[in-house]
FIBA-899686 format. One record per residue: residue in one letter; x, y, z of N, C-alpha, C in turn. Coordinates in pm, whole numbers, plus 50000, padded with zeros to 5 digits. Atoms other than C-alpha are relative to their C-alpha. Layout:
N
aXYZXYZXYZ;...
REM end
This chain:
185
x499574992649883261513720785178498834999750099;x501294998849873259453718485519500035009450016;x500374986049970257523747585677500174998050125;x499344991849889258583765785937498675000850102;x501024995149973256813774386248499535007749991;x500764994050012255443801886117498894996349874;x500785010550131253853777585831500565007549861;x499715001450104255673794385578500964989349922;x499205015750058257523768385340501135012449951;x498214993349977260913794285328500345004550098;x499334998749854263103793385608500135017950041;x500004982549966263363829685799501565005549989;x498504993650042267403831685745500514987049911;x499455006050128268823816185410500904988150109;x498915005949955271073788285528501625005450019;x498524995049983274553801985434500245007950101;x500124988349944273503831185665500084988650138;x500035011349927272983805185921501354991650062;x498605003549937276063787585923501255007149990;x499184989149953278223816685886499605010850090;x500634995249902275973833286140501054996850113;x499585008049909277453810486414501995005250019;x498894997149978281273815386329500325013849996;x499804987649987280833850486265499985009950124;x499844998249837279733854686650501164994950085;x498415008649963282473831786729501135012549976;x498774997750005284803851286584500205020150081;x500264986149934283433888686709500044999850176;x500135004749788283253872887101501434997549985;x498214998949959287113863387062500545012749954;x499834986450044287413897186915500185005350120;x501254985549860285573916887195501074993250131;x499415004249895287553892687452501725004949972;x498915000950049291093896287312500305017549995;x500084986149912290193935087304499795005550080;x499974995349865289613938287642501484997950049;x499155003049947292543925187713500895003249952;x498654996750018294993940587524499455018149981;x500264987149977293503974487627501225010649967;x498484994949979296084002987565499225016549988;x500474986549976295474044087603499205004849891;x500574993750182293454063987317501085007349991;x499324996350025295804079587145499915016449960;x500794984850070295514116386997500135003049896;x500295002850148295414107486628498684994149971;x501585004450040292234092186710499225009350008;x501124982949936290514124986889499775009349868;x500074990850065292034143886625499494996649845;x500465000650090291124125386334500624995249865;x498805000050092293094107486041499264991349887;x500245007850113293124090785677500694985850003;x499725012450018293764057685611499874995649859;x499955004650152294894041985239500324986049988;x499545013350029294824009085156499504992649863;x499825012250134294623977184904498704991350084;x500635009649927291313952984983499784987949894;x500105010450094290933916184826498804993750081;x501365003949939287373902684857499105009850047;x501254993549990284063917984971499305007349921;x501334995350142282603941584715500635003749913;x498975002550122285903940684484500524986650041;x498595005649946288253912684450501455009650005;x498714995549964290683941384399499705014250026;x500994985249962289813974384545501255013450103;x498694989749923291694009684666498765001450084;x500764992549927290304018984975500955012650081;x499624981249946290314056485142498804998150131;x500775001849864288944055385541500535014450041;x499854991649918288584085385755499254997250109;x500235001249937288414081786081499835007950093;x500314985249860287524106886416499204994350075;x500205005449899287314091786729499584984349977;x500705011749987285304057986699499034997649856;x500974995750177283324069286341500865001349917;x499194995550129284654064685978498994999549966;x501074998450115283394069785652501164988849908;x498855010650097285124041185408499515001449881;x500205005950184285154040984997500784994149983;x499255011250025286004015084868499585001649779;x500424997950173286504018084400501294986150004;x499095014250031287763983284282499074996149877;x500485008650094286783955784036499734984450046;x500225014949949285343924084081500754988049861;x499485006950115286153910483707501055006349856;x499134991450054288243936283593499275006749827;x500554992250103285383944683301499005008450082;x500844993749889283653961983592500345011850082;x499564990749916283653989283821498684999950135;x500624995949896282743988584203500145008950055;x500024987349887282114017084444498814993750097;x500905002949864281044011184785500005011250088;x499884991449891280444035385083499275000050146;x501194999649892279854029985431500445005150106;x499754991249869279524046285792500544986550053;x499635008149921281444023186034500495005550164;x499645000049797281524019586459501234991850016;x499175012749959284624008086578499504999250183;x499895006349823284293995486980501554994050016;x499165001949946287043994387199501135010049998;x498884994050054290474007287197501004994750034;x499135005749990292733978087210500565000349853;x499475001550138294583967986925499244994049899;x501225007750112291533943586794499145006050033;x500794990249960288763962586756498774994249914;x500765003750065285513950786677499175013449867;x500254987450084283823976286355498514991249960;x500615004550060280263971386252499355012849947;x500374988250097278793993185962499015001749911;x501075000650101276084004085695500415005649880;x499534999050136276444011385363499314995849872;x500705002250118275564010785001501084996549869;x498855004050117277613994084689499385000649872;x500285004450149277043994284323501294996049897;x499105006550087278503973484071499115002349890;x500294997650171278343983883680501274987549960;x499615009150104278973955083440500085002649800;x500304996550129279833959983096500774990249906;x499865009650056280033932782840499415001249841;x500464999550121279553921282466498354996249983;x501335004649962276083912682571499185010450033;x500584990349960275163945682701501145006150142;x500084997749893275183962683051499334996350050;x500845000749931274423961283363499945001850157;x499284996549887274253972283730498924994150156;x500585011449866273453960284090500335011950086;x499804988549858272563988084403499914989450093;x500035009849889273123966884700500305006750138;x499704996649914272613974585044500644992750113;x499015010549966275423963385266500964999350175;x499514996249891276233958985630501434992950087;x498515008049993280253952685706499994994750101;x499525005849841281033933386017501294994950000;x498235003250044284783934486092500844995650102;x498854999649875287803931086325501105007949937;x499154995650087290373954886236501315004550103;x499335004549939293683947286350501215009850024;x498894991549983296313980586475501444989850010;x498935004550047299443963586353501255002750073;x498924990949987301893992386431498705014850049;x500754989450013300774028786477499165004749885;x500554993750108300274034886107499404984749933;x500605008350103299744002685979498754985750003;x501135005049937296223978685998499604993449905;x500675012850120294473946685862499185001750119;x501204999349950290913942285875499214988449947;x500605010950045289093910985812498305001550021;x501785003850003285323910285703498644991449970;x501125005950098282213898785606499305005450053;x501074991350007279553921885460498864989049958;x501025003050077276353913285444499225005349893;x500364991150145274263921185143499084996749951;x501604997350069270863928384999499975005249889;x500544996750085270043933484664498885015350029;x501624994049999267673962384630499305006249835;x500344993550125267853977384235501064988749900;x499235005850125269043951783958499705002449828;x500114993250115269383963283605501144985849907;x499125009950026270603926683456500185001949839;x499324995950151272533926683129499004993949890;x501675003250136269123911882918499465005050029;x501344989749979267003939482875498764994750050;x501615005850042264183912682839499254994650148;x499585006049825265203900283242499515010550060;x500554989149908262873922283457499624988850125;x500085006349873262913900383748500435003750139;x499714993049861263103914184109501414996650016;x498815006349980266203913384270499654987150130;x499855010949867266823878984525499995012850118;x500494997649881265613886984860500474991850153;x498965008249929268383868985006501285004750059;x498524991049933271333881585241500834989049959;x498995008050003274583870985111501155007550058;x498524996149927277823872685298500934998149888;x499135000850049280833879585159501385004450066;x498274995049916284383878485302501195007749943;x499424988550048286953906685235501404999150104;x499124997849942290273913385384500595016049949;x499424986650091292143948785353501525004450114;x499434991449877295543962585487500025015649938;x500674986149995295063999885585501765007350055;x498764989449925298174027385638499305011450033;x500594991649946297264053685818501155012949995;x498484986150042298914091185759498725008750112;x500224992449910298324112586046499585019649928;x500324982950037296414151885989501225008650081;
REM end
């Protein structure tokens, strides 16, 4: 691998990050454009504040219930799923939406852990995790949201006791989809 201009010999953003960098702006600028333009009133379920229940496939489950509350432009999202179905995820993060068309750009912070449990042992992963979304008002109640979180390692506890190795120091993306119903307070 060649060095960089800062002479280190590892690049300053992983590759993958890199070329999903690029379409991920791509796709938040036709976002941001597409919600200007299909502008429409705030409503007063947003002012006042509502839940949202849904099903998500991908990002920090492949199969995951999520529970969103929203008030005004701020949620709070959990997300409890499974990635391999001998597992259990829980995620939780603050999320911004912008705009108030029907596409709405959402970007967010957050923290996930995944517990693994196997004939081999245990084992678990704290990961810190920042969503970047578009989330799509359907109907009044009903909403798809397409993502990709990024994601940092920060506490790994790998299923060989004997494995004390830091966690990677590497952002990985991961893409997620979820549809969301929304039940009015």
């Amino acid at each position: 691998m060649s060095a960089n201009r800062t002479g280190n010999s590892r690049p300053f953003v992983p590759a993958p990050i890199r070329r999903s960098g690029a379409w991920l702006l791509l796709v938040v600028g036709i976002a941001g454009a597409v919600d200007i333009a299909a502008q429409d009133p705030v409503t007063s379920s947003r002012d006042r504040g509502h839940l949202r229940l849904g099903i998500s496939l991908g990002g920090t489950a492949s199969l995951g219930l999520v529970t969103e509350y929203i008030r005004n432009d701020w949620s709070g999202e959990l997300v409890i799923g499974t990635v391999g179905f001998r597992d259990l995820s829980v995620s939780a993060a603050a999320r911004r939406y912008f705009g108030s068309g029907r596409l709405r750009p959402v970007v967010g912070a957050g923290i996930w852990n995944l517990s693994v449990w196997s004939e081999e042992g245990s084992g678990s992963a704290l990961v810190l995790r920042v969503p970047l979304a578009v989330d799509w008002n359907v109907s009044g109640t009903h909403a798809a949201t397409v993502e990709v979180g990024l994601n940092r390692a920060i506490r790994v506890q790998r299923l060989d006791p004997e494995d004390d190795r830091p966690p990677s120091r590497n952002i990985v993306p991961f893409p997620g989809f979820s549809y969301r119903y929304g039940m009015e307070r």
